[in-house]
C-alpha positions, 0 to 999 in steps of 0.5 A: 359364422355370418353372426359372429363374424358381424358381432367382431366386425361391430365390436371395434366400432362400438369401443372407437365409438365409446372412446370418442363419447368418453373424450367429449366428456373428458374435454367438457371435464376440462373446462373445470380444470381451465376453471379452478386455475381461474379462482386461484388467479382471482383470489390472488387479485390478478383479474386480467389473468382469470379472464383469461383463463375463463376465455380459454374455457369459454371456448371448450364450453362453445365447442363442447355442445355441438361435438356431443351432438356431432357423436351422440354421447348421450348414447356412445357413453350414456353413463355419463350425464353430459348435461349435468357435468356442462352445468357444473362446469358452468356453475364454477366459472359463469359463478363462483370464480368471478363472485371471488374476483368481486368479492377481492376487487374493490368493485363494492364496499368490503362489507357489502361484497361478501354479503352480495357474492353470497346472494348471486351464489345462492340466487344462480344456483336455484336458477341452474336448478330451474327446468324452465332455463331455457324456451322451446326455441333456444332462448334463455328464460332470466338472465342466465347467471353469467356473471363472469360477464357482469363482474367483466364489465364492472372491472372494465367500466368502474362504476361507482360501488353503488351503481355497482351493487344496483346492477348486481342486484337488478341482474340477480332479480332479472334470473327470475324475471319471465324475459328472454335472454339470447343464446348467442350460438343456438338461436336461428333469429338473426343469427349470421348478425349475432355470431358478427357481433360476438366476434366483435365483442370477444375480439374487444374483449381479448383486447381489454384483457391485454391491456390489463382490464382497467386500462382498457382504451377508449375504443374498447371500451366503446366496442363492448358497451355497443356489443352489450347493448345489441344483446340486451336489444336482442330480445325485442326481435323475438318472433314470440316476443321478450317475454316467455309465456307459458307450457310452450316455453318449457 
């Protein structure tokens, strides 16, 4: 009686368990949903909307990580490869809905716009297939596809087309360049002065938002160029260094 009455008593806390990983996953899930929105405004032209709606599954992106590791998914609901459903979450809004914002903009000439967006595409989606993604400590190997970022930046700084296209192309080689790239969140190297700076940048970044992306003041501006520099700076203070090397790395 003292067995079975242990198995009913665990049953219960089995099934809350299995709901609370199934809930993680559909929140994760959530972010496609946030995503596809995201591509209809972009292909309507409506930039400053897709932002967003890209901003809102950055957040469930941030917040789904650490809740899966809060209640072990990968054993409440196993069945489920939470690893694969981030990366296809990413792979739409880091990727494909801001190659159709840059391939709608003016950003680069109409011919060359379709051709670039074709290569980015291809280029991350063998990075996100790359098992070296990420080192032993948290940083990101290559610049880690994030090109709702790049096409950000190029909506709210308008360089010329070339200057454009010369920034897509060194950021699609930089994926396979052996330098790291912070993870904001996950890397513990200065890491109280990161999460700072990346209030800042998203705090400019909602202002940009609002004020419609091109017209975005000065001061915002000047927020986001400081903040991108520092995370481009970042890597300099690795205690193995900017460059990965080795097994150790992944």
């Amino acid at each position: 009686m003292r067995s079975a009455s242990s198995h009913f008593t665990r049953a219960p806390n089995v099934i809350s368990s299995r709901l609370i990983g199934l809930s993680i996953h559909l929140f994760t899930a959530s972010g496609a949903a946030l995503g596809i929105v995201a591509l209809f405004l972009a292909a309507e032209g409506r930039f400053a909307a897709m932002f967003a709606w890209l901003g809102v599954a950055l957040v469930v992106d941030a917040v789904d990580g650490p809740l899966a590791r809060r209640f072990k998914v990968t054993e409440t609901a196993p069945f489920i490869d939470g690893v694969a459903l981030d990366l296809v979450v990413d792979f739409l809004n880091y990727v494909v809905t801001p190659l159709v914002a840059l391939w709608r903009s003016s950003l680069l000439e109409p011919g060359v716009a379709g051709a670039a967006s074709a290569l980015v595409c291809a280029s991350s989606a063998l990075y996100f297939a790359d098992r070296r993604m990420k080192t032993s400590d948290c940083w990101f190997r290559g610049f880690p596809a994030l090109w709702n970022v790049v096409v950000f930046y190029l909506l709210v700084l308008r360089p010329s087309a070339s200057a454009s296209l010369a920034l897509i192309l060194a950021a699609a080689a930089l994926m396979f360049a052996p330098l790291v790239f912070i993870h904001p969140l996950r890397v513990k190297r200065l890491r109280v002065l990161t999460i700072v700076v990346t209030a800042i940048w998203a705090a400019a970044a909602i202002a940009a938002v609002a004020q419609d992306l091109t017209a975005a003041s000065f001061g915002v501006k000047a927020a986001l160029v400081a903040t991108g520099c520092y995370f481009m700076a970042l890597p300099l203070f690795r205690e193995g260094g900017a460059v990965a090397k080795g097994e150790v790395d992944g």
